[in-house]
N, C-alpha and C positions, 0 to 999 in steps of 0.2 A: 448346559445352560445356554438361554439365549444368549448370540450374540449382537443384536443391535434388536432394543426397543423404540417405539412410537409413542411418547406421552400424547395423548389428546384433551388437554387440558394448558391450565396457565398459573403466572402466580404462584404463590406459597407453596400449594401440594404439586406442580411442577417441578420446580425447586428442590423438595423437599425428597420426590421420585429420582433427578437425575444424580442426588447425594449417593443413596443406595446402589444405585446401579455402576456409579463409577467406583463404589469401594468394591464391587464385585467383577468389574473388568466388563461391562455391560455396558456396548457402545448408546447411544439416547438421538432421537430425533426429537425436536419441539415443534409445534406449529404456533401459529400467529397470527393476527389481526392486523388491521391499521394502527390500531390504539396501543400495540403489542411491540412496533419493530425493533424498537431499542430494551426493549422488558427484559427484565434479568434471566429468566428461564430460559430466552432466545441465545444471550451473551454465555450460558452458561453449559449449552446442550451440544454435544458434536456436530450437529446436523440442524437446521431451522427451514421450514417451509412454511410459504405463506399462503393463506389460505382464505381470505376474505377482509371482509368491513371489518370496521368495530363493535358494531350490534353482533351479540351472539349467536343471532336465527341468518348471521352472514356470514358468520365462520366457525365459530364452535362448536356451532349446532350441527353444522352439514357434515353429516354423515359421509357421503362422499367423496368428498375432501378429501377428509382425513383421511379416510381409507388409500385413496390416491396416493395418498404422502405416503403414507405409509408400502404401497409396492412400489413407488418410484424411487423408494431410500433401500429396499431390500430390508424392511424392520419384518422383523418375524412374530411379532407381539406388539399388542397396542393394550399400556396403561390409562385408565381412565379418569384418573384419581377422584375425583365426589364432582356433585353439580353436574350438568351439562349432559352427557351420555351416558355417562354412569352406571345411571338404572334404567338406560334403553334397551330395551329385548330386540327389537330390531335394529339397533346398531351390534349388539354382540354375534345375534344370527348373520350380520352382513360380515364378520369380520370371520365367521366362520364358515361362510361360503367362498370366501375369497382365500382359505388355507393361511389365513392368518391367528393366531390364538387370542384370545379376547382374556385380558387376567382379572379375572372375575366371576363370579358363577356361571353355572349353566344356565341357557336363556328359559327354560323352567321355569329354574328358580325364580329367577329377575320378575319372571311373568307372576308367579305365582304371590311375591311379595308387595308388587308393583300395584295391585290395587289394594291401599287398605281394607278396601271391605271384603274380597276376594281373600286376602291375608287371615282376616278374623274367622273366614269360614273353615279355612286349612285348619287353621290353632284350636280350634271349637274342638274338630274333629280327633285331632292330637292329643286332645288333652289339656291343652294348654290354660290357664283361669284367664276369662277376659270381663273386660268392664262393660257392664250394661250399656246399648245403646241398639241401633238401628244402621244394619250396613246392607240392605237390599236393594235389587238394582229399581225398583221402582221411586223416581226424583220425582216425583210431582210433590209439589211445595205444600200443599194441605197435607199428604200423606207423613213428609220431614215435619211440620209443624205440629200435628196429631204424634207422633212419636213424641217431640218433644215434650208437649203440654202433659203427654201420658206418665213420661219417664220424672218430670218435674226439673225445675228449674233451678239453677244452672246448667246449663247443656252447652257442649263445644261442638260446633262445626268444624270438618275437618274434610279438607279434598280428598278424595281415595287416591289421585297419584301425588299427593304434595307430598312435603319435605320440608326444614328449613322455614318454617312458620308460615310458608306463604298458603293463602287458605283457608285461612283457620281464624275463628273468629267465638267468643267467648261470646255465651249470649243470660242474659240474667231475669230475664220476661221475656211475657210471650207478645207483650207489647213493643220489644228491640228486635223479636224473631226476621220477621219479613227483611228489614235495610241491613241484618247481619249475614242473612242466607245472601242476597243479591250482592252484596260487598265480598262475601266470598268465592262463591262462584264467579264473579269479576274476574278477583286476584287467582285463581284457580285457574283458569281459561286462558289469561295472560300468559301465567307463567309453565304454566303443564301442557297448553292444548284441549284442556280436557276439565270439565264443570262438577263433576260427577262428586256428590259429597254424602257423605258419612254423618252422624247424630250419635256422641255418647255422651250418658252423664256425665259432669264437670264433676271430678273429689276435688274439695276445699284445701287440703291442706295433704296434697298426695307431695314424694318423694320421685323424681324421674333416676330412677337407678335403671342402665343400659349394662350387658355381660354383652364384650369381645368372644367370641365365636370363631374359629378355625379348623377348617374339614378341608381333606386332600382327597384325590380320586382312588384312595387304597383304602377306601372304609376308614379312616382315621378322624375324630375329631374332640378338639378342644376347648376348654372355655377359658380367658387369660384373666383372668379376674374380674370387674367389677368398676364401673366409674358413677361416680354421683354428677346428675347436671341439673342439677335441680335450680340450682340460679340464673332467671332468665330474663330477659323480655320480650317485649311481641312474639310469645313462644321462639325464641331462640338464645341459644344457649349463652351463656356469659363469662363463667366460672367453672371449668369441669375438677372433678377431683378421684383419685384414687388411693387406695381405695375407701368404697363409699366408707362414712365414720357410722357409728352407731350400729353396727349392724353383727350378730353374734357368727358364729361360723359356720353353724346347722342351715341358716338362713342363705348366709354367701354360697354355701356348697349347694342346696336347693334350687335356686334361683339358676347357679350354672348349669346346674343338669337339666333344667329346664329349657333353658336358650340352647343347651344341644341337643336336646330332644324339638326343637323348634326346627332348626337348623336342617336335623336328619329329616325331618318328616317331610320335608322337601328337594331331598337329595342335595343337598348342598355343596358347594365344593369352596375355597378363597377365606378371604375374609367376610365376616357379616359381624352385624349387631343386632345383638335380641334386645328391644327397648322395653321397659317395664314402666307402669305407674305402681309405686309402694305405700299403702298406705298407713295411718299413724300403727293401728292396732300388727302390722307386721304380713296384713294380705298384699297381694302383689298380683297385677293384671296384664295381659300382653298389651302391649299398646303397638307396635309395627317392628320391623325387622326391615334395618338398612342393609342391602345388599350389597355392598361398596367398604373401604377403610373412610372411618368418621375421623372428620377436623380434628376431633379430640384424641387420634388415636395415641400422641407422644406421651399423658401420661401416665398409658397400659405400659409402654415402652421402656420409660422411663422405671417403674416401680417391678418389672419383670426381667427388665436388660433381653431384651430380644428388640428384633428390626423386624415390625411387621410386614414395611414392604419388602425387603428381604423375603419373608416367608410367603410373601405373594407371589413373586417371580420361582421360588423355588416349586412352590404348588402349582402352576401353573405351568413349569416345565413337567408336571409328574413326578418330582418326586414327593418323599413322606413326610409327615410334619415333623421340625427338629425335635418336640417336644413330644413327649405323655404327658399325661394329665396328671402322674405323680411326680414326673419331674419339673412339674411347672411349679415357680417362686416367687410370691409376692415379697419384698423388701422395702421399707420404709414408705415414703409418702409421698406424692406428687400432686400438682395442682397445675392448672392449663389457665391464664387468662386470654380472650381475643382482645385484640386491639386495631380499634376500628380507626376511622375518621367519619363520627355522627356526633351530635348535637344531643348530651345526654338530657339536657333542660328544655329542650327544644321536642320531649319526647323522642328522644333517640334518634332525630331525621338523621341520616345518611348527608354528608357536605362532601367536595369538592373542593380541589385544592395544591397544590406543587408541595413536595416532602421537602423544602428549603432548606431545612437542616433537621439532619436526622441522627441519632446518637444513642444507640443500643445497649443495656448493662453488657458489660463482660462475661462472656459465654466459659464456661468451666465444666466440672462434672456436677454440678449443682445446680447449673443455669445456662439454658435451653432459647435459642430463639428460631423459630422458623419462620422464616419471611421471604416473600417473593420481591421487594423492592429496594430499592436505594436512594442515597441522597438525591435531590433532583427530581426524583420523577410524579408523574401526577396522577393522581387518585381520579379515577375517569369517572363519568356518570352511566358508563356501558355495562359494569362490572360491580362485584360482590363489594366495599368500601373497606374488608378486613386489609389493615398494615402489614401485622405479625402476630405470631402466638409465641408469646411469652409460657416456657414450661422452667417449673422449678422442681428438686427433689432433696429431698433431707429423710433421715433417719424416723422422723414423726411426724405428725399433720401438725403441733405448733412448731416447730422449728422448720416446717418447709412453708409454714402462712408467714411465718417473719420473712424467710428468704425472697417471697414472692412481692411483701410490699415495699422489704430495701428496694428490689430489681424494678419495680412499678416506679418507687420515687428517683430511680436513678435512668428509667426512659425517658427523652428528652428529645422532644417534634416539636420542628416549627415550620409555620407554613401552610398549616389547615388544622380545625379543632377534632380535637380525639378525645375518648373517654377515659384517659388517663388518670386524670385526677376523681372521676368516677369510680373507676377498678380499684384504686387506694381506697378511696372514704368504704367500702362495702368491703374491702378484702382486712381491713382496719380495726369495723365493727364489735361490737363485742359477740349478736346474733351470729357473728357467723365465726367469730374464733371457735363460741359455743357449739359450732356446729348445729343449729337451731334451724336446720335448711330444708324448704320446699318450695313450689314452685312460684309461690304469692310472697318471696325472699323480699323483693324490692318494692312491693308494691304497701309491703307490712312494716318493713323498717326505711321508708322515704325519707323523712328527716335525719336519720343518720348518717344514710348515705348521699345525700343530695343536700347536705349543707358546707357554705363557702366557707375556705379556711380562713381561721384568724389571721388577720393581716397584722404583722408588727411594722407598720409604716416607720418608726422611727428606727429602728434598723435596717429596716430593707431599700429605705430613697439614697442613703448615703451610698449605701453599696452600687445600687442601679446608676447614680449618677458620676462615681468612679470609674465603675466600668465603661460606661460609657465615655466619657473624659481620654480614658488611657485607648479604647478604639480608635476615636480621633486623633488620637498622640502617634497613635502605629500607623498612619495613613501614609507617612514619608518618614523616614529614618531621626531625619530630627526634628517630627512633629509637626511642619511649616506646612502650609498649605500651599497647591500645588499654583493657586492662581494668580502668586505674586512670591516665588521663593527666592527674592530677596529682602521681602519687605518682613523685618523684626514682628510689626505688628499684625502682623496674619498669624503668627506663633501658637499651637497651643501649649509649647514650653513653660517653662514656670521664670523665665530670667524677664527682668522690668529694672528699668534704671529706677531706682529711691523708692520702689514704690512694691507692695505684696500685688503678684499676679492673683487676682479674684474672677474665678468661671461663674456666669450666672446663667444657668438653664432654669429651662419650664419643662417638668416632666408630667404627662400625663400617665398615671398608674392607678390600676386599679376605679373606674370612672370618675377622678379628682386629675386638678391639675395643682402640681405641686412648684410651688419654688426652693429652688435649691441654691445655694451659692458654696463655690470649694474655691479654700485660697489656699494657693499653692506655694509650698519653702520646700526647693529640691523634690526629695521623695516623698516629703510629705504633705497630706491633704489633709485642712483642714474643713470637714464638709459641716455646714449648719443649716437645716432644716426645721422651720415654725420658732426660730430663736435654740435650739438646742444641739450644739455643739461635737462631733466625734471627730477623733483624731483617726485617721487611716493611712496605712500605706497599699502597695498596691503594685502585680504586675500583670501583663496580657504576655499568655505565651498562646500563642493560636487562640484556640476559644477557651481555654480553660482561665479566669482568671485569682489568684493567690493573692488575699487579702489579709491582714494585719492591723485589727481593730482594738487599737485602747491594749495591745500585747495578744489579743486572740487572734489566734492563726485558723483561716479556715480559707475553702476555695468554692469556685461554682464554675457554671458556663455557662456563656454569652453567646446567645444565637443571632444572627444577623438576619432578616428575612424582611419585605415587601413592605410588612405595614408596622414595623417597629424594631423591637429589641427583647426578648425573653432571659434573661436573668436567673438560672436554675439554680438553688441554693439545695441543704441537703432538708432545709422545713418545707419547700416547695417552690413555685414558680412565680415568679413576677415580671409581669407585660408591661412595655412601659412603651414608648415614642416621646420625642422632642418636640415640641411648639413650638414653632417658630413664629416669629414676630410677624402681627398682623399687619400686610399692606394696603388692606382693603381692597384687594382684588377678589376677596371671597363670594362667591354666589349668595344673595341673599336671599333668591327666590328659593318658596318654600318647594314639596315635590307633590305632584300633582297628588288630588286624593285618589284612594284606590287599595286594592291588596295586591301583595306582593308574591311573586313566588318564593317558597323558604327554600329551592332548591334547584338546581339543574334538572331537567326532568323532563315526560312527555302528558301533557293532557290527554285523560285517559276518558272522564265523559262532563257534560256540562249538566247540571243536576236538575237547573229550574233555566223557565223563561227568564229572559229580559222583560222589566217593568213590571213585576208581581212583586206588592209588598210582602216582608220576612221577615221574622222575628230575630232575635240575636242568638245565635246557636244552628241556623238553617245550614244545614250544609249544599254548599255551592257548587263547587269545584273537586273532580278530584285530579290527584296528579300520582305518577307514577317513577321513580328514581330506585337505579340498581334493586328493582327487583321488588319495592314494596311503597305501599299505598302509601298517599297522605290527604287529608278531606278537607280543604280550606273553606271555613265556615263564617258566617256573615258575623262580624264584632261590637253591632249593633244591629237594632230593626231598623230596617230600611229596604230597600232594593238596588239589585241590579241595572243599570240604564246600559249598560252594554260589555259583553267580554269579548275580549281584544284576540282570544285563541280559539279552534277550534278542537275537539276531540285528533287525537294523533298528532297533534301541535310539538316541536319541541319546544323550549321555553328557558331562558337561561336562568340562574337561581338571584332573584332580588327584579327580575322584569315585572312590572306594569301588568295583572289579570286581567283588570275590569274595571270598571265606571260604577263605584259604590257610594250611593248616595243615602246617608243616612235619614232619617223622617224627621217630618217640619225644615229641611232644607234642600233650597230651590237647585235645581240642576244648572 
């Protein structure tokens, strides 16, 4: 076995590589960015070299680099784990010129899977069933738009080397064709180097069921079962599960021997994933072959009890796969949530932001967390926005969806917005308990997963403003404040000569600002809210706090962060912050007119002149953050009188566009 590896990666599947390799006695080098020095992958890996900027075309990307690191550490082998070089042919050729082993297919392979269209002609030839479309090399955009119009509409564009949604763009007329082709090719070029795109029919209501794949250089190869990802957005993934539900066993065993029949016909060797689209009637279409271990691999892992990366390194040393394919075992159920930091109301934008407090379910043999960060650190605008994947596993798919939305309502971020309460309301559902899943999941049941929980303000203000109260109380041992600790009445103690100590805050919750008064005898609080009364006691141990309401006992946790106070109950979350007493020092100037950026991010092109009237819906601007588009569009008719940025602009998230002047008023 190797003894010392090169991760060329970061983050979670960093992380998540140097875990395997040190229960294997497999020494780990990490490399790093600017944005990276203190990164958990760095803190966690025997060896760290640094290797560039923040931008990834400044360090992750270079090829060279890494390679460097890698003979200046003596690493015998370079992990690639997904994103980045992954599925570079010419980073694996380079790592095999330099007598370093590359753990991942043959650069063949990589080549051969690396253009989807190039991919679909392999599969054609194999045998393989694919979905009607257009993957020739001739791009001229009448020729893409004559397919289209031919094939009938809805049609998906897709970059022949994307990945990860980027690219790819849904088109529903031939009248969106032309701004959905250039919007792709954009994002395509950005993110690949490379414009080059694909035309297949869109299925309405297909299943993205992907088969795990494993071939060794001894002829040997595998299929590990089976993952549904059918719940997404902007083509990417959301919800992975295994194995997929509804599906008979003729169908699972078909479908495998198929992704290994995929697999072979390109000499294969590592791990890969055959991706399928499954339609209602039970047809099934190749749709590409990731040549790398997917995000989603833990829960193959999970529901087979094998370490894929494990099986990476050991294929990659030469030796045979642990498994046959009769000794392989599907058991019980698993489900993968991602968990981001994006704006799911917001259309999912990608935010920015420090992990100020961070509190993860309790990890067990039922509950899985794979995360590249920690309390503290910040969610760059350089990189992918994923937190952690959340993996759960139980004996059934209902009893491991219960497991997965305790563990959802017992994750607890503060410090930047995550789709946490997102992944509940959808993981909650009835559609999807149902298992009622395809790729149009979110887009078909919106109202149920995108509506705001019940607020019981008359429970949850007393508690918010207790905990809060007892925060203050813990500030010094006995509660005084520190800026006159001999004066009685700085106290937030509860002792008053003849008289009941009464707390009167202003709690802003929920967009209301509440008044709250607690009057305090000893341990207990008496809190009254809108005139209505609850008796509570109450204690702060760290952040947990143990409450005692009216004789019910229950607890939560109090996060402390930048712009307020999060309050995690086991119903759900409550934000709250203090008002303080107005002194008229507040700005009362309004904020200049104009659009906003909704994000950290680079200006990617400017769409129209300055001084051309535009209807409401024009799109303007667009902007580009970790990796994926956003088109800031004019919110009324009016125009442009000037934008403040230029194309390749950085931009920080809530700065000042442009000079938007709506019609019938004067500039």
């Amino acid at each position: 076995m190797f003894s010392k590896i090169l991760i060329a990666n970061r983050g979670e599947i960093a992380c998540r590589i140097i875990k395997t390799a040190r229960k294997m006695g497999v020494a780990t080098v990490a490399v790093y960015s600017d944005a990276d020095q203190d990164a958990l992958h760095v803190r966690l890996a025997d060896e760290a070299i640094y290797i560039g900027g923040a931008p990834a075309r400044e360090s992750y990307l270079l090829a060279d680099k890494i390679l460097e690191a890698a003979k200046e550490t003596g690493a015998q082998a370079v992990h690639p784990g997904y994103g980045f070089l992954s599925e570079n042919a010419d980073f694996a050729r380079s790592c095999a010129e330099n007598n370093i082993v590359f753990i991942g297919p043959p650069t063949t392979a990589i080549e051969a899977m690396g253009s989807k269209s190039a991919a679909k002609n392999i599969m054609e030839k194999a045998g393989v069933p694919l979905v009607p479309g257009y993957h020739g090399d001739d791009q001229n955009p009448e020729l893409l738009r004559a397919a289209s119009d031919e094939m009938g509409y809805p049609v998906l564009l897709k970059a022949t080397a994307g990945g990860g949604g980027k690219g790819m763009r849904q088109v529903w007329s031939a009248q969106e064709f032309d701004e959905a082709l250039a919007a792709a090719k954009r994002e395509s070029l950005s993110s690949f180097g490379d414009e080059t795109m694909l035309v297949e029919k869109y299925l309405t209501k297909p299943r993205h069921v992907e088969v795990q794949v494993f071939c060794d250089t001894l002829g040997n190869a595998v299929y590990l079962a089976e993952r549904d990802c059918s719940v997404q957005r902007r083509h990417q993934k959301v919800i992975e599960e295994a194995p997929a539900p509804n599906m008979s066993n003729q169908l699972r065993a078909e479908m495998g021997e198929t992704a290994v029949q995929a697999a072979q016909a390109i000499n294969y060797t590592g791990a890969g994933t055959v991706e399928f689209l499954l339609d209602e009637d039970g047809s099934y279409y190749f749709m590409e072959m990731n040549t790398r271990l997917q995000v989603e691999h833990p829960v193959t892992e999970m529901v087979t009890g094998q370490d894929l990366v494990e099986w990476q390194l050991k294929v990659a040393y030469g030796e045979a796969l642990p498994l046959t394919q009769k000794e392989v075992r599907v058991n019980g159920h698993a489900f993968e949530a991602r968990i981001y930091a994006e704006d799911p109301s917001n259309d999912f934008l990608p935010v920015t932001g420090t992990l100020e407090f961070l509190r993860p379910p309790e990890e067990s043999l039922h509950v899985r967390v794979d995360t590249g960060v920690c309390e503290g650190d910040e969610v760059s605008v350089y990189y992918d926005p994923m937190i952690a994947k959340l993996i759960v596993w139980d004996e059934s798919r209902e009893r491991a969806l219960q497991r997965l939305a305790t563990s959802l309502k017992d994750y607890r971020i503060g410090g930047t917005v995550t789709n946490l309460d997102f992944l509940y309301n959808l993981a909650t559902s009835q559609p999807f308990a149902n298992a009622e899943v395809d790729t149009g999941f979110i887009e078909k049941h919106h109202d149920l997963i995108f509506h705001d929980r019940q607020q019981d303000f008359e429970k949850e203000l007393p508690l918010a403003a207790l905990a809060l109260l007892l925060h203050k109380q813990q500030q010094t041992p006995t509660g005084i404040k520190a800026i006159d600790p001999w004066s009685p009445w700085q106290g937030n103690g509860a002792w008053r000569l003849n008289e009941p100590h009464i707390h009167r805050l202003s709690l802003h919750c929920h967009q209301q600002e509440h008044a709250v008064e607690i009057e305090q005898r000893g341990a207990l609080y008496i809190a009254c809210v809108a005139g209505r009364k609850t008796h509570l006691r109450g204690e702060l141990i760290d952040d947990v706090v143990h409450f005692d309401v009216d004789g019910h006992r229950l607890q939560g946790t109090l996060a402390s962060t930048a712009d307020g106070f999060t309050l995690y109950l086991s119903e759900g979350a409550c934000h709250f912050y203090e008002v303080m007493p107005d002194t008229g020092e507040a700005d009362s100037n309004e904020a200049n007119a104009g659009l906003s950026a909704p994000m950290n991010g680079t200006v990617v092109t400017l769409l129209i002149e300055p001084g051309i009237d535009v209807e409401a819906g024009t799109a303007l601007l667009v902007m580009e953050a970790m990796k994926m588009e956003h088109t800031i569009k004019a919110p009324e008719d009016g125009k442009v009188e000037v934008f403040y940025y230029a194309a390749g602009d950085l931009v920080d998230g809530g700065a000042e566009l442009m000079q938007f002047t709506p019609s019938g008023e004067a500039v």
